[in-house]
C-alpha positions in Angstrom: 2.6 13.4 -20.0 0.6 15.3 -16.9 -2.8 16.6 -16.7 -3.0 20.4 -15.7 -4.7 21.1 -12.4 -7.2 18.1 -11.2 -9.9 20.6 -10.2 -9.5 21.7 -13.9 -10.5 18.4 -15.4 -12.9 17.9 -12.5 -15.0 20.3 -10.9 -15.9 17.4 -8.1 -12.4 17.0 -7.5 -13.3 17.7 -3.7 -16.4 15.5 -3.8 -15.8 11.8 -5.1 -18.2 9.7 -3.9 -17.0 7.2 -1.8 -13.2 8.9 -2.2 -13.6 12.1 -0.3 -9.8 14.3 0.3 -8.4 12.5 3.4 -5.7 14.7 4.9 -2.5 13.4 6.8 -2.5 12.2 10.4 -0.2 12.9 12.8 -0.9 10.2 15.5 1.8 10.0 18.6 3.9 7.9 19.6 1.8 5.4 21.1 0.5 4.6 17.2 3.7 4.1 15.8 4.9 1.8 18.3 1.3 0.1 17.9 1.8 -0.2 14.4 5.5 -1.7 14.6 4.3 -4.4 17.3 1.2 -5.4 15.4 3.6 -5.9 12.0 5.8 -8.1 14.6 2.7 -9.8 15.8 1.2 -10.8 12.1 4.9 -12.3 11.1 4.6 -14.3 14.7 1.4 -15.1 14.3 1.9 -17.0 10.8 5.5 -18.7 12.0 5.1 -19.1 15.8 4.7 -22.7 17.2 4.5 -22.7 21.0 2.4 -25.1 23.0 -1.6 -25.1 23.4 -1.1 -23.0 26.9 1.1 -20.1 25.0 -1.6 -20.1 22.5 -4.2 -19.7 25.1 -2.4 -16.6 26.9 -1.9 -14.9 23.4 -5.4 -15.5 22.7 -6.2 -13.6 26.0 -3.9 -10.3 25.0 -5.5 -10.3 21.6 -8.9 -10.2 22.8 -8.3 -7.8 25.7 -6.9 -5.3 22.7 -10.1 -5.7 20.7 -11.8 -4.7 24.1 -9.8 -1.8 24.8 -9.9 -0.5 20.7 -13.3 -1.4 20.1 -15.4 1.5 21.4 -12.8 3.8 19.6 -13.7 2.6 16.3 -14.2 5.5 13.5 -15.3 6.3 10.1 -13.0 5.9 6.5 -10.6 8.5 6.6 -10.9 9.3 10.3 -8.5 6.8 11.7 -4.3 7.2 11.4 -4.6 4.6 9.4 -3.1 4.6 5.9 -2.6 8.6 6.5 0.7 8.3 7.8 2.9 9.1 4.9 6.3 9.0 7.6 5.3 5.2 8.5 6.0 2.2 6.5 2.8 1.2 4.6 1.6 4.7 5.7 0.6 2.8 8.7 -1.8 0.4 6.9 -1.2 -3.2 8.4 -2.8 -4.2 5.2 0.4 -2.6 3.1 3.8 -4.1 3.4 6.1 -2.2 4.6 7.6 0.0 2.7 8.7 3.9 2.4 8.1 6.3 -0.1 11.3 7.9 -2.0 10.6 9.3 -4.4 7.5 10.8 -5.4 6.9 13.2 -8.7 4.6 13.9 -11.8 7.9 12.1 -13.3 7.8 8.7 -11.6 7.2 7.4 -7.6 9.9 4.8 -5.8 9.0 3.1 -2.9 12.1 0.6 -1.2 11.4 -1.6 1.6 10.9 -5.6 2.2 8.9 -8.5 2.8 8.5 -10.4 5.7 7.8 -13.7 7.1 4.2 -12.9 7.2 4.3 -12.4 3.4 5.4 -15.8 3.0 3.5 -18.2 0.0 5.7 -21.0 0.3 9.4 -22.2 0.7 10.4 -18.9 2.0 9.1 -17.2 -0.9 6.6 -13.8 -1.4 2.7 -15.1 -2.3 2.3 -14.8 -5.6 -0.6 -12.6 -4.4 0.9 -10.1 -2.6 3.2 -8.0 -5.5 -0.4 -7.4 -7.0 -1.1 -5.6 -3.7 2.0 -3.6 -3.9 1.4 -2.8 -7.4 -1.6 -2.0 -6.8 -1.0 0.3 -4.5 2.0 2.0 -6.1 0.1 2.8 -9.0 -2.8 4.8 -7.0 0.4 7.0 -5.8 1.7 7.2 -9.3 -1.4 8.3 -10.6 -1.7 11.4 -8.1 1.4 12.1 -8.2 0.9 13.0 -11.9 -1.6 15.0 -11.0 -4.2 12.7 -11.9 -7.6 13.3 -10.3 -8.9 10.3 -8.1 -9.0 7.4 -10.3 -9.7 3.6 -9.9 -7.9 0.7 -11.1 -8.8 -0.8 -14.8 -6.7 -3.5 -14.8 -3.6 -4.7 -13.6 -1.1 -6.7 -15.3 1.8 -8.8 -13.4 4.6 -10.8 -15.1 6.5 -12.6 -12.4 10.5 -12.8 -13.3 12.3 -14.2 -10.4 11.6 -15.6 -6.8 11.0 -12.5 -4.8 12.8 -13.3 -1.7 12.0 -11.9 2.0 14.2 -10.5 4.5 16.1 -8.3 1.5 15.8 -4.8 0.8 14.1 -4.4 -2.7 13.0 -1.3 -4.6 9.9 -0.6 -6.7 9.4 2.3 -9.2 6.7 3.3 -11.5 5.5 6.0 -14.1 2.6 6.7 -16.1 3.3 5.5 -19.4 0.6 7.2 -21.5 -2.3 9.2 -21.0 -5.7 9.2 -23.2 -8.5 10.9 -21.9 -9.7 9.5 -18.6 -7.3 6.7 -18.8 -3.7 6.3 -17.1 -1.3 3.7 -18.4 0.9 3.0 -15.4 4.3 0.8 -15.0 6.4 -0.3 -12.4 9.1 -2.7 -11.7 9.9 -4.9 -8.5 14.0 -5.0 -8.6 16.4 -5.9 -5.7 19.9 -4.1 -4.3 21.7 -5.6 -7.9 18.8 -4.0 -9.7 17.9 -7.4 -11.3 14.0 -7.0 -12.0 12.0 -9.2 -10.0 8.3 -8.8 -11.2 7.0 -5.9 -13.7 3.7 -4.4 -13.7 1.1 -2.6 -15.8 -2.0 -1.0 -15.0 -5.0 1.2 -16.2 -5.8 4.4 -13.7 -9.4 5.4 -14.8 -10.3 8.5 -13.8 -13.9 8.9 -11.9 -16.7 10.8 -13.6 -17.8 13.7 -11.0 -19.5 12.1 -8.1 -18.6 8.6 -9.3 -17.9 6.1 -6.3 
């Protein structure tokens, strides 16, 4: 079901294009607590209703923080940023957040929850966000199987239930098949009774050397 060593199948392994090897950061503590209060601040800042003068002052902190984090700006890959494996979302905002459990050439888990920011409607997860987390659950299955950098084909979402916020839920995947340069990938959204809440199914195509 695995492919033998990446660098095997790809003599470029190390040179991707656009998807150089990003190691893992090891920001402080002032990043982490960063990251926590910004994920408090994007659930606030799609549920909060104070008055016109709260607004005003909340404007103020948020564009004194672009001021301060402005000049410090940095290239792909440079930034903690989504190379924080220890934080939820591996301290991508962009991620929901959730922790890695389980990671293997035999399958990946992630468990973890969705917030009020995630919200579609009638205190339900958009519609639009499990393709995110599917998305990004089958990049980490792909590696995991020792896949060399690949990009996603397609991606395939049947929704089976109301996937609620709040609620710890779990999400696991495996590659299903292998042909070639292409992955098939699964993974299932359940919740703490194991009923599924979504499935998904993907295509990992692996890059041709120096492909972006």
């Amino acid at each position: 079901m695995t492919d033998p060593d990446p660098k095997e199948l790809d003599p470029e392994y190390e040179h991707h294009g656009g998807f150089p090897e990003y190691g893992a950061a090891d920001p402080g503590a002032g990043f982490r607590r960063f990251v926590t209060s910004m994920r408090k601040v994007q659930d606030l800042a799609v549920s909060a209703d104070p008055s016109d003068d709260v607004w005003d002052k909340a404007a103020e902190h948020a564009a004194a923080l672009v001021e301060l984090l402005g000049p410090f700006q940095a290239e792909e890959g440079r930034s903690p940023a989504g190379r924080t494996p220890d934080l939820p979302g591996m301290g991508n905002l962009l991620m929901p957040p959730w922790d890695l459990t389980r990671y293997g050439p035999d399958g990946v888990e992630m468990t973890g929850y969705f917030s009020r920011f995630h919200v579609g409607g009638n205190m339900a997860v958009h519609g639009g966000v499990l393709p995110l987390l599917f998305d990004h659950m089958f990049g980490m299955i792909s590696h995991a199987a020792g896949r060399p950098i690949s990009r996603t084909a397609f991606l395939h979402v049947d929704y089976r239930k109301i996937t609620p916020i709040d609620t710890p839920l779990a999400i696991r995947g495996r590659v299903t098949g292998i042909e070639g340069r292409k992955a098939f990938v699964s993974a299932e959204l359940v919740d703490t009774n194991e009923t599924v809440l979504a499935e998904g199914n993907g295509l990992m195509v692996r890059l041709l050397p120096g492909q972006p």
